[in-house]
Chimera marker file (.cmm) of the C-alpha trace (Angstrom):
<marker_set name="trace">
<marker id="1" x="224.133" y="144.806" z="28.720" r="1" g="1" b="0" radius="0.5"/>
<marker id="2" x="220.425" y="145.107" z="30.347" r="1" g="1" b="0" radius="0.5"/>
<marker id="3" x="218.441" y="148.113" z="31.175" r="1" g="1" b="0" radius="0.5"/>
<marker id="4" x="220.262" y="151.018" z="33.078" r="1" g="1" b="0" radius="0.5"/>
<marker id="5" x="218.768" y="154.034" z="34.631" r="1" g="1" b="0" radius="0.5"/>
<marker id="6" x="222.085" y="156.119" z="34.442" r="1" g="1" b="0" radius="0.5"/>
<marker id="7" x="221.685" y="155.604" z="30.557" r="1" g="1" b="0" radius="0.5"/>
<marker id="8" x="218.438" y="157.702" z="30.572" r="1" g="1" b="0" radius="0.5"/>
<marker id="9" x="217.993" y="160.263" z="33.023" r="1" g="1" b="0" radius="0.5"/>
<marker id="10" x="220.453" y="162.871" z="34.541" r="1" g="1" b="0" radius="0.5"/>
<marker id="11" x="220.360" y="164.183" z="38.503" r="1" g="1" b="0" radius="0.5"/>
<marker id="12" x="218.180" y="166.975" z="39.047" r="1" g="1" b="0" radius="0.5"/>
<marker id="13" x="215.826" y="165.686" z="36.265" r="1" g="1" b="0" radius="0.5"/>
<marker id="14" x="212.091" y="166.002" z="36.504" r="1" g="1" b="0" radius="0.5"/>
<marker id="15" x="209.947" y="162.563" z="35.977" r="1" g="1" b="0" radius="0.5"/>
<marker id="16" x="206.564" y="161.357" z="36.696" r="1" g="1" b="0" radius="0.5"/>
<marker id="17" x="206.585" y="158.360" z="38.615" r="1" g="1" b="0" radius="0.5"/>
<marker id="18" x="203.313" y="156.200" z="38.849" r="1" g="1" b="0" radius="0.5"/>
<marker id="19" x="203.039" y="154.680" z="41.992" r="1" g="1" b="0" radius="0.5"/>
<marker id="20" x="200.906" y="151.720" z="42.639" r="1" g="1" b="0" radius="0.5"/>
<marker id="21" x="200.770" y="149.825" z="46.083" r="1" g="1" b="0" radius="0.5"/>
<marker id="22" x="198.101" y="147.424" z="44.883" r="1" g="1" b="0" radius="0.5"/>
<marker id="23" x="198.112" y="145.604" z="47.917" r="1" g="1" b="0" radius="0.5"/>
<marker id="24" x="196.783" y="148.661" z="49.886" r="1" g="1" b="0" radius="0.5"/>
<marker id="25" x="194.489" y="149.676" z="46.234" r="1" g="1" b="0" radius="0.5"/>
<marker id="26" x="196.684" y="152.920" z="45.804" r="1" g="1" b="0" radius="0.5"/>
<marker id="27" x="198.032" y="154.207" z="42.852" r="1" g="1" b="0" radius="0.5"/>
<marker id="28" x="199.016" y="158.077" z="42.454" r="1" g="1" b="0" radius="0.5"/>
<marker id="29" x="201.062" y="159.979" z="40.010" r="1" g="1" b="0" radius="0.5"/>
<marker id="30" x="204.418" y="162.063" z="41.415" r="1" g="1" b="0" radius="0.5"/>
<marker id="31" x="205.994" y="165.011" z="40.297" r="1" g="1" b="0" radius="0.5"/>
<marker id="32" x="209.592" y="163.849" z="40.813" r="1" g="1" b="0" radius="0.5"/>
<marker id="33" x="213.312" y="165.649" z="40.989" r="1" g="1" b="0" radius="0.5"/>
<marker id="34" x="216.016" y="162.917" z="40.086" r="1" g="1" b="0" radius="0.5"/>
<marker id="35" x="218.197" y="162.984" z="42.872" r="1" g="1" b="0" radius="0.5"/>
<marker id="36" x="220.494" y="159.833" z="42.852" r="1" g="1" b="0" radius="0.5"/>
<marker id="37" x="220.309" y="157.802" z="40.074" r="1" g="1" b="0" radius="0.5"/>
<marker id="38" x="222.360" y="154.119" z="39.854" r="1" g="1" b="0" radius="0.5"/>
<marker id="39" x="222.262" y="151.493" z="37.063" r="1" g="1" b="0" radius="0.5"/>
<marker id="40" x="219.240" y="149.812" z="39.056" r="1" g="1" b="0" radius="0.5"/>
<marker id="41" x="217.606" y="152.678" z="41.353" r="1" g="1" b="0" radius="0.5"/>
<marker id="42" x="216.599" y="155.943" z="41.288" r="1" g="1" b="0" radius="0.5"/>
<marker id="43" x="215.906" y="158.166" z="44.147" r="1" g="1" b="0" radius="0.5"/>
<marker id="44" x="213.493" y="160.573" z="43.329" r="1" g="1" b="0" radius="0.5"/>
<marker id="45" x="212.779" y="163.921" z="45.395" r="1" g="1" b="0" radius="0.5"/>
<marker id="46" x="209.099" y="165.361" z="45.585" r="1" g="1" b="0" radius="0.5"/>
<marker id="47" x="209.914" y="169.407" z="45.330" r="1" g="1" b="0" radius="0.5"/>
<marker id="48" x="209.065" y="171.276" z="48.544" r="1" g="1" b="0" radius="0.5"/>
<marker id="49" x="208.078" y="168.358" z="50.798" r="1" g="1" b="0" radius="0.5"/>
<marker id="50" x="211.479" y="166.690" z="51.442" r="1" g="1" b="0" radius="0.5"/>
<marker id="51" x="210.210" y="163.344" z="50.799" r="1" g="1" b="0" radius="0.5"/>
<marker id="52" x="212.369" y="160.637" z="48.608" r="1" g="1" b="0" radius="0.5"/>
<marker id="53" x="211.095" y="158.234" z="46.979" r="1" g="1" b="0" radius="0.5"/>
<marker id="54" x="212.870" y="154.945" z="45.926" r="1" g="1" b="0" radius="0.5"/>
<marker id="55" x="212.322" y="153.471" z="42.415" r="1" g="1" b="0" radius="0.5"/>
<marker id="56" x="213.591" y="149.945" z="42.071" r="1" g="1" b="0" radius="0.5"/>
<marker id="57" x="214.233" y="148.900" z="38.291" r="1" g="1" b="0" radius="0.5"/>
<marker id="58" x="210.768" y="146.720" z="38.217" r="1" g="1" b="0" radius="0.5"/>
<marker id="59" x="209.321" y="150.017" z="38.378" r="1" g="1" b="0" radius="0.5"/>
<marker id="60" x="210.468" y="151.480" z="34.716" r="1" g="1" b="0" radius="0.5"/>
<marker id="61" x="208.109" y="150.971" z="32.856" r="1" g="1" b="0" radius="0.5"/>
<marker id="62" x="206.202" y="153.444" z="35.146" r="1" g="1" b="0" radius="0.5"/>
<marker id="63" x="208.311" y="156.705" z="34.887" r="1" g="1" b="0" radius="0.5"/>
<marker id="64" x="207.386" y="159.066" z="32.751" r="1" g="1" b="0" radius="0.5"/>
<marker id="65" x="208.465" y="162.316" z="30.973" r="1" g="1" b="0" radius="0.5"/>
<marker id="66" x="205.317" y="164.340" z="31.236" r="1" g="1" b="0" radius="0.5"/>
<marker id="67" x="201.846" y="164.158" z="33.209" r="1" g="1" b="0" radius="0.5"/>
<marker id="68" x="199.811" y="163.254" z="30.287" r="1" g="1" b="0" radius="0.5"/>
<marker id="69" x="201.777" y="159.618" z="29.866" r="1" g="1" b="0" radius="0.5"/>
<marker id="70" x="201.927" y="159.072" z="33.252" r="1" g="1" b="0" radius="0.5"/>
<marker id="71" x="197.992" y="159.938" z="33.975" r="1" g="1" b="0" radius="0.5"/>
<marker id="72" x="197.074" y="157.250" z="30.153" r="1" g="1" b="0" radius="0.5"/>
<marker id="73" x="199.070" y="154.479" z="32.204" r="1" g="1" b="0" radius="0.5"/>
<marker id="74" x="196.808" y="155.263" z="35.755" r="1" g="1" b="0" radius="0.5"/>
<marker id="75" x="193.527" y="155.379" z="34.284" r="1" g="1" b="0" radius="0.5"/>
<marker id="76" x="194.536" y="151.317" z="32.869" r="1" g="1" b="0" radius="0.5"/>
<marker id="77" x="195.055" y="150.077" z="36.164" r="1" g="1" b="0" radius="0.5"/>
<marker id="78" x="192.225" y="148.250" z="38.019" r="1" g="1" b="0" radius="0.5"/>
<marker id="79" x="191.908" y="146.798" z="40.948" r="1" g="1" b="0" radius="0.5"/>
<marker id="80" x="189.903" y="143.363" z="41.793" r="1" g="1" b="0" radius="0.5"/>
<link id1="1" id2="2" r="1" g="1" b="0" radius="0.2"/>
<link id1="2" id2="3" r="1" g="1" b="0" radius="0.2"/>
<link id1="3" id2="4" r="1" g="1" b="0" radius="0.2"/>
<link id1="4" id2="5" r="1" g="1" b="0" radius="0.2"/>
<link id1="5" id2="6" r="1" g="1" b="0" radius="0.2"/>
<link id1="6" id2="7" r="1" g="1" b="0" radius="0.2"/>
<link id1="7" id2="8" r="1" g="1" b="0" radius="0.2"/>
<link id1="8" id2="9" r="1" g="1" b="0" radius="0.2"/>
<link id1="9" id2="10" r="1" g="1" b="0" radius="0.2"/>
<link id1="10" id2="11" r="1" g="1" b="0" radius="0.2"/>
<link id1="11" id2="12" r="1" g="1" b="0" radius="0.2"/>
<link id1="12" id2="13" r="1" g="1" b="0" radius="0.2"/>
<link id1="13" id2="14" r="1" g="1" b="0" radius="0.2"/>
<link id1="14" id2="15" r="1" g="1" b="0" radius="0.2"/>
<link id1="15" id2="16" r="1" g="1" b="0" radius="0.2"/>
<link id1="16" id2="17" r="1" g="1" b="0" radius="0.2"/>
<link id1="17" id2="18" r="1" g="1" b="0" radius="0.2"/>
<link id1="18" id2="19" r="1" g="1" b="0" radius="0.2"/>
<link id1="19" id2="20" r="1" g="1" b="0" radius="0.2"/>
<link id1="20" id2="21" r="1" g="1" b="0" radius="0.2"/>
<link id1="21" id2="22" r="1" g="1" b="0" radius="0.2"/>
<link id1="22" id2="23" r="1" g="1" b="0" radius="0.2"/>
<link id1="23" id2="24" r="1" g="1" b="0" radius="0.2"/>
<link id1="24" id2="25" r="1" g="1" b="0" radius="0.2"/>
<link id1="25" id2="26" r="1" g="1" b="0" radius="0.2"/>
<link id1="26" id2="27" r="1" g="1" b="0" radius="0.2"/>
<link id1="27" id2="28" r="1" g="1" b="0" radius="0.2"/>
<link id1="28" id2="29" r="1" g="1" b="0" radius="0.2"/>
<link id1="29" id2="30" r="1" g="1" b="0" radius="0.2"/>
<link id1="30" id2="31" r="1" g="1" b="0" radius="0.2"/>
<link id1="31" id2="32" r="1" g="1" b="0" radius="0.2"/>
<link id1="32" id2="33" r="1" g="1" b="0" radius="0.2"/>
<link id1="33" id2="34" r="1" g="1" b="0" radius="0.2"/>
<link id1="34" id2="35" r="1" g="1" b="0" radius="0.2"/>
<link id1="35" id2="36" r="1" g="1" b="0" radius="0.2"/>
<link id1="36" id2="37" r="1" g="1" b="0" radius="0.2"/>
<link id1="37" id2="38" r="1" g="1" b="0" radius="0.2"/>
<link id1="38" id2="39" r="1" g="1" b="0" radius="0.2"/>
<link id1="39" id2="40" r="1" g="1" b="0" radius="0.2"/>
<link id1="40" id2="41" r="1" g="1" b="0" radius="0.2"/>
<link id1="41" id2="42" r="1" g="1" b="0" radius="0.2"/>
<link id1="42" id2="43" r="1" g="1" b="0" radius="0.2"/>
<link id1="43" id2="44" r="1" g="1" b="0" radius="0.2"/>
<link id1="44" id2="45" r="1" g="1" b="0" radius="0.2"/>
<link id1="45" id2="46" r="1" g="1" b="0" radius="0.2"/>
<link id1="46" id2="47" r="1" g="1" b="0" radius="0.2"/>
<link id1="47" id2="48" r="1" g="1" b="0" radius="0.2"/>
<link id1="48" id2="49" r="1" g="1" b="0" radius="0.2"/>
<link id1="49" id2="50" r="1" g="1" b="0" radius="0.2"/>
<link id1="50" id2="51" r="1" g="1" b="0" radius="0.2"/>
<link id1="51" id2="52" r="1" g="1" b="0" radius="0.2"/>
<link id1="52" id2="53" r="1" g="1" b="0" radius="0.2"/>
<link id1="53" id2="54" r="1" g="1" b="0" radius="0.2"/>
<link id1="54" id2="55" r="1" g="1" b="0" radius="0.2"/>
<link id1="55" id2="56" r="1" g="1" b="0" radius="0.2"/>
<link id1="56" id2="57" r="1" g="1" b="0" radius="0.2"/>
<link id1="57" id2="58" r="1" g="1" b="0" radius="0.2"/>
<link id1="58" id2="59" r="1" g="1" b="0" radius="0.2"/>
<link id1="59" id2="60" r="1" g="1" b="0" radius="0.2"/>
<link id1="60" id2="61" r="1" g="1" b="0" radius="0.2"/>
<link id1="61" id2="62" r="1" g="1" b="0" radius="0.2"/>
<link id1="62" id2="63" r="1" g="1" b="0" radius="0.2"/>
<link id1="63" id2="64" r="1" g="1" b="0" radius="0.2"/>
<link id1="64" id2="65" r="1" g="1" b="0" radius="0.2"/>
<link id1="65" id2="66" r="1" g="1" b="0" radius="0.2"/>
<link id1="66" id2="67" r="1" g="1" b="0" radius="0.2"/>
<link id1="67" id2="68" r="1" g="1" b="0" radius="0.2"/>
<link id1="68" id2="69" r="1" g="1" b="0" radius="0.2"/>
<link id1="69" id2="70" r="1" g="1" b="0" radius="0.2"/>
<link id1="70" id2="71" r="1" g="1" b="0" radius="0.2"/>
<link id1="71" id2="72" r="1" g="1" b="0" radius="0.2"/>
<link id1="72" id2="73" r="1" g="1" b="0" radius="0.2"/>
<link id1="73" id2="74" r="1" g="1" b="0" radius="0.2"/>
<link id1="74" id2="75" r="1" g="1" b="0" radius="0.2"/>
<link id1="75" id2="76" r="1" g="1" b="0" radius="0.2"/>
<link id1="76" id2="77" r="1" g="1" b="0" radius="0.2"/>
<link id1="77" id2="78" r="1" g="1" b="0" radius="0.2"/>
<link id1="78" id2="79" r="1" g="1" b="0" radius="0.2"/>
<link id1="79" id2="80" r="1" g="1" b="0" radius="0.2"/>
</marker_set>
């Protein structure tokens, strides 16, 4: 069996999720709430705003337990 979100995080969870859009040069660490989590996708909630935010299973490698991980992985990422 591959990789599966459900095996590693729980609903209500908090993650960090780095997001990078490198098509717009963006890239920004979120404070996440696990809100619906599938074997492929997680939907992550940012606290206070109301704002999901879909995570696609491409994107795993860039979730994160704690800021400090997540903010090691941003400062690697470069634009051309």
């Amino acid at each position: 069996m591959g990789f599966n979100y459900e095996d590693l995080y729980e609903k209500g969870q908090d993650i960090y999720y780095l997001r990078v859009l490198s098509n717009l040069h963006i890239k920004e660490v979120l404070f996440l709430e696990t809100r619906t989590i599938y074997p492929d996708v997680i939907i992550g909630l940012i606290p206070n705003k109301g704002i999901s935010i879909y995570i696609d299973i491409n994107e795993k490698d860039n979730i994160f337990d704690n800021r400090k991980d997540a903010m090691k992985k941003y400062k690697t990422i470069k634009f051309k």
